[in-house]
C-alpha positions as CSV (number, residue, x, y, z in Angstrom):
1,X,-51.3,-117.5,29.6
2,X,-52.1,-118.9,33.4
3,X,-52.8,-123.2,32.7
4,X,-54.6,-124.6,34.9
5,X,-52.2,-127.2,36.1
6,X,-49.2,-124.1,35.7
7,X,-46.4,-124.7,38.2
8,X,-45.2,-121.3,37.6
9,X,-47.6,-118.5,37.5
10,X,-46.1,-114.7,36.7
11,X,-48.6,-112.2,36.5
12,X,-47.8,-108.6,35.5
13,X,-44.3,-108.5,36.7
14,X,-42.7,-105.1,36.6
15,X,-38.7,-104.4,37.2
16,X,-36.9,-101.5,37.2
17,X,-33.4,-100.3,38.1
18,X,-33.7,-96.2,38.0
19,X,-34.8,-94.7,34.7
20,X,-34.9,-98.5,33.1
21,X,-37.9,-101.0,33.0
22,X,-36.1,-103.6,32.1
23,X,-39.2,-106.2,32.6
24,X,-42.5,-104.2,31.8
25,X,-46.1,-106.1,33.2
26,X,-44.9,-109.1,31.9
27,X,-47.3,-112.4,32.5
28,X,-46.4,-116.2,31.9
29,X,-47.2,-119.5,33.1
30,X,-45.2,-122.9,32.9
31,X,-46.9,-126.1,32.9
32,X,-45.8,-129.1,34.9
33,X,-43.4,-131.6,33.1
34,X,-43.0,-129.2,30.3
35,X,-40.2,-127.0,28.8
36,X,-40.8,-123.0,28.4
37,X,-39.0,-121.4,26.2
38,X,-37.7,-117.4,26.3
39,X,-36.2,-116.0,23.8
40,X,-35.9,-112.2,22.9
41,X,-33.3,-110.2,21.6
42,X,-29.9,-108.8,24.0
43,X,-31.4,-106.7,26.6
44,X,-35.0,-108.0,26.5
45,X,-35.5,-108.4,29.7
46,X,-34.8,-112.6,29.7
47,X,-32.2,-112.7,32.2
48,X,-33.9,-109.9,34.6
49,X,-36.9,-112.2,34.7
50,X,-35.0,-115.0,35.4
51,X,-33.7,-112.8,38.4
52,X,-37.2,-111.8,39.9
53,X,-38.5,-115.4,40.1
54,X,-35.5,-117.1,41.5
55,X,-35.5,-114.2,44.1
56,X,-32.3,-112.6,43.2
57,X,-34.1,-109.4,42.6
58,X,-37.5,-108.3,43.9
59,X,-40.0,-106.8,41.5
60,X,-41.3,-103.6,41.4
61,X,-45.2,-104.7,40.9
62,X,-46.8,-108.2,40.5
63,X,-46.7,-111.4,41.6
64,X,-44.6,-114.6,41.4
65,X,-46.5,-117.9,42.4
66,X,-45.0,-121.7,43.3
67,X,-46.7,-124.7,43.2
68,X,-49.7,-123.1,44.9
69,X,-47.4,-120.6,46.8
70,X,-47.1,-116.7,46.8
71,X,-43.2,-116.1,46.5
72,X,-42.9,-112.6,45.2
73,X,-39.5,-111.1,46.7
74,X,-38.4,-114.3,48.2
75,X,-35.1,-114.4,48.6
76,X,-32.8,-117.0,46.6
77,X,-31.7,-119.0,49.5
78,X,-35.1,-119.4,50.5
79,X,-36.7,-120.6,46.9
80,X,-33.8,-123.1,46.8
81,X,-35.9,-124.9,49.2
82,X,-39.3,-124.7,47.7
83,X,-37.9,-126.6,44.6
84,X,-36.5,-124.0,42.3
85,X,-33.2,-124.1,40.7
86,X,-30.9,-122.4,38.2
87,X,-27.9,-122.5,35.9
88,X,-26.2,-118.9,35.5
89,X,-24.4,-117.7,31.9
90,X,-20.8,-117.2,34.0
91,X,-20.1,-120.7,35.4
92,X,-18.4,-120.1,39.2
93,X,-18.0,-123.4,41.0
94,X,-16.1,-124.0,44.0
95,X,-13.0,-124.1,42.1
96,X,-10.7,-125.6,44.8
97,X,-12.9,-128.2,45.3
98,X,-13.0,-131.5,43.1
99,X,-16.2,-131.9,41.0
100,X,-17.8,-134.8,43.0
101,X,-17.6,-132.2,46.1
102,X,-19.3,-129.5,44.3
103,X,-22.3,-131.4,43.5
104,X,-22.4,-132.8,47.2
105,X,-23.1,-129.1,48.4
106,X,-26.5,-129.4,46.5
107,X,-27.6,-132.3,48.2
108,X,-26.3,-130.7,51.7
109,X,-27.9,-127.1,51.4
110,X,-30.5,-127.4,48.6
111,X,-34.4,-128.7,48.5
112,X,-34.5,-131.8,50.7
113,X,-30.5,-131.7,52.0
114,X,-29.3,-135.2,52.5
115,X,-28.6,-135.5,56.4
116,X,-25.3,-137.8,56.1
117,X,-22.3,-136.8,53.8
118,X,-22.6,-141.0,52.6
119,X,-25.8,-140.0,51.1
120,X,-24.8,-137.1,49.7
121,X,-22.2,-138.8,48.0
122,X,-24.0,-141.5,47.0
123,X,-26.8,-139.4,45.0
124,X,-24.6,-136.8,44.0
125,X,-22.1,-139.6,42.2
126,X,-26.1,-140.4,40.1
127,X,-25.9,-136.7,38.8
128,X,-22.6,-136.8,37.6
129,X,-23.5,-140.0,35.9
130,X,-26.0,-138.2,34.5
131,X,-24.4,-134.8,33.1
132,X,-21.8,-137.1,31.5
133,X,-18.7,-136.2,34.5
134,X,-18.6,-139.1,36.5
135,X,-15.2,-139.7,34.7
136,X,-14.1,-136.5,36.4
137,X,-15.4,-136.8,39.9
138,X,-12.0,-136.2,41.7
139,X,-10.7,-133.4,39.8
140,X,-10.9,-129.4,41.2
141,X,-13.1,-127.9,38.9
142,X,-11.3,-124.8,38.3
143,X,-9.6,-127.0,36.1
144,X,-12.7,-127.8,34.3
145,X,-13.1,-126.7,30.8
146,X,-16.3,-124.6,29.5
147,X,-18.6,-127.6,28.0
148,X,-17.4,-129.6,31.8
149,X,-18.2,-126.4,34.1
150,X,-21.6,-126.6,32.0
151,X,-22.3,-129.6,32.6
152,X,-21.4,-129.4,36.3
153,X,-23.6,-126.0,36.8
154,X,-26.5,-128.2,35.6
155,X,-25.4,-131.1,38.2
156,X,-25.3,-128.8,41.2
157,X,-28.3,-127.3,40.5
158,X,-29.9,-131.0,40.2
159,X,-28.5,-131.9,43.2
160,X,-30.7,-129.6,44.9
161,X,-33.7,-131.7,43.9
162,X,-36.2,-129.1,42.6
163,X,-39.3,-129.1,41.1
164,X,-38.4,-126.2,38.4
165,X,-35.2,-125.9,37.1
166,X,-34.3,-122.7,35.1
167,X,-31.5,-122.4,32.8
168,X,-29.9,-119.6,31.3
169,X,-28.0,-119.9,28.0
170,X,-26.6,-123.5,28.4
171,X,-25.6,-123.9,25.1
172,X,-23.7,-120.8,24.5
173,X,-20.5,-121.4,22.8
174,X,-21.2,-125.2,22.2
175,X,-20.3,-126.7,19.0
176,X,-23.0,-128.6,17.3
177,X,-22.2,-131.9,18.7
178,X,-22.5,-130.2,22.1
179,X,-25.1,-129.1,21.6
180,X,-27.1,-132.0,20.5
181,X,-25.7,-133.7,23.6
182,X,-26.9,-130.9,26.0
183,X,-30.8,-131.3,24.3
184,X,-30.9,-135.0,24.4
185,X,-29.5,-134.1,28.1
186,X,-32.9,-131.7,28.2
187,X,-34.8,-134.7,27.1
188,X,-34.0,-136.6,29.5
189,X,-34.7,-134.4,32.0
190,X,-38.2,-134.1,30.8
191,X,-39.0,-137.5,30.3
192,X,-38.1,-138.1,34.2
193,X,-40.7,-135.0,34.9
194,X,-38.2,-132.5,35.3
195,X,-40.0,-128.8,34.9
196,X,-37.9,-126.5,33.0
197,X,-37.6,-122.9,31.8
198,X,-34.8,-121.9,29.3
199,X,-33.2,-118.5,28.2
200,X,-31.3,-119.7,24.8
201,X,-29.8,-117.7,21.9
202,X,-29.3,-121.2,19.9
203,X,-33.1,-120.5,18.2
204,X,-32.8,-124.0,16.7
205,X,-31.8,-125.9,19.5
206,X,-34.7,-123.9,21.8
207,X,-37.6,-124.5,19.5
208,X,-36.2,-128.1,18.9
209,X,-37.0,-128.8,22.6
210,X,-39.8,-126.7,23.7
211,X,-43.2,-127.0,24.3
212,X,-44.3,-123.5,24.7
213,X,-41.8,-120.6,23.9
214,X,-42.2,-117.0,25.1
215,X,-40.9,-113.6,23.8
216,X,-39.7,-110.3,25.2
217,X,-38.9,-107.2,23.4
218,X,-37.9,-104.2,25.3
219,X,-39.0,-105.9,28.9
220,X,-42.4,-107.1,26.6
221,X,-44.4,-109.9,26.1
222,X,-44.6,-109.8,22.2
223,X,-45.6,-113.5,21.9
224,X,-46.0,-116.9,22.8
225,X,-47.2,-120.4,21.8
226,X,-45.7,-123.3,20.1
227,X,-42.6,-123.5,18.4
228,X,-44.5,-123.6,15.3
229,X,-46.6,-120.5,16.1
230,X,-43.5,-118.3,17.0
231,X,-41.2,-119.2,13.9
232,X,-44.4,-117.4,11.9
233,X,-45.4,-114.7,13.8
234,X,-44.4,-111.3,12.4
235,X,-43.6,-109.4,15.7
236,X,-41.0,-112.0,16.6
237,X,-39.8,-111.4,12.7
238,X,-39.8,-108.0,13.4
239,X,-37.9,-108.0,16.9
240,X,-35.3,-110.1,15.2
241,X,-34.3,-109.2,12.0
242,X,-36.0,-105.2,12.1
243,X,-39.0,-103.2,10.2
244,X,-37.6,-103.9,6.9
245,X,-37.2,-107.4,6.8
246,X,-39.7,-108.6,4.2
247,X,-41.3,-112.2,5.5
């Protein structure tokens, strides 16, 4: 699927590490001010994609293209500043710094860095407001628990000011009131125009917020559409629950 007004265009994407294709020709698109989804069962290929369009990995074959720009094998620091961001599954903030500083290094070293540290400070208190930690601006954030270092993770990457931001398995481990917090969070985001593509286990919460949701099996494209199309589709069935589930 390329859209015409896509803000992320993947086309035949290959990764491999030795004997292992983890990601196998894989194309996909995102459109601009919507939410992809990817899903896929453990060791799909989710998080390896993930990797090759925020330039933490370089593909074997294909192409990754930015708002109009070719950025196959760019590295990370680099797509920072064309407007991409992203969460990771193991939270590692500066943990000897307080919270508030954390999400000033976004605003100094990301997409658009704020030249004076008053600035910084200023937009970087807006975030916190934001992910629901302005509360805990002054405390070292190695002190943070897991739904805090969550929410921060999603403030620093904010506070790079991107275009797209990525995030992988936010809601893991989240009770369900978390969880409905961190999607209304999502909502937000997308009602202020925010471009977004999610890796999530939580199959409810994922479809509940998606636009257009994407499958891997194996490093494969199995299927994509709308939330609706996916929960019926047999391959996703299939890649799920195995050959003898009867739908």
């Amino acid at each position: 699927m390329i859209c015409s007004i896509a803000m992320l265009e993947v086309e035949n994407v290959t990764k491999s590490f030795g004997g292992l294709t983890a990601v196998n020709g894989v194309s996909c698109a995102a459109e601009k001010g919507k939410i992809t989804g990817l899903i896929g069962p453990n060791g799909s290929g989710k998080t390896t994609l993930f990797n090759v369009i925020t330039g933490f990995l370089k593909p074997n074959a294909g192409r990754v293209r930015f708002d109009g720009k070719d950025i196959t094998g760019v590295p990370a620091q680099q797509i920072c500043r064309v407007g991409i961001a992203r969460t990771f599954q193991l939270n590692k903030p500066f943990a000897s710094m307080t919270v508030i500083e954390n999400v000033m290094m976004g605003r100094l070293y990301g997409n658009e860095p704020a030249r004076k540290l008053r600035v910084a400070r200023d937009e970087s208190e807006e975030f916190l407001a934001l992910t629901g930690l302005e509360n805990k601006r002054q405390v070292p954030a190695g002190t943070l628990g897991m739904v805090d270092r969550r929410r921060l993770e999603v403030a620093r990457a904010l506070a790079t000011k991107p275009k797209m931001l990525f995030l992988d398995e936010m809601m893991a481990g989240l009770n369900l009131r978390e969880i409905e917090d961190a999607m209304a969070l999502l909502r937000n985001l997308k009602t202020a125009g925010m471009t977004m593509m999610i890796v999530e286990h939580i199959m409810k919460a994922l479809l509940g917020i998606s636009d257009h949701v994407m499958v891997l099996s194996a490093g494969r494209k199995i299927a994509e559409g709308t939330p609706k199309d996916i929960v019926c589709n047999q391959q996703v069935i299939t890649a799920y629950l195995g050959d003898d589930h009867d739908a």
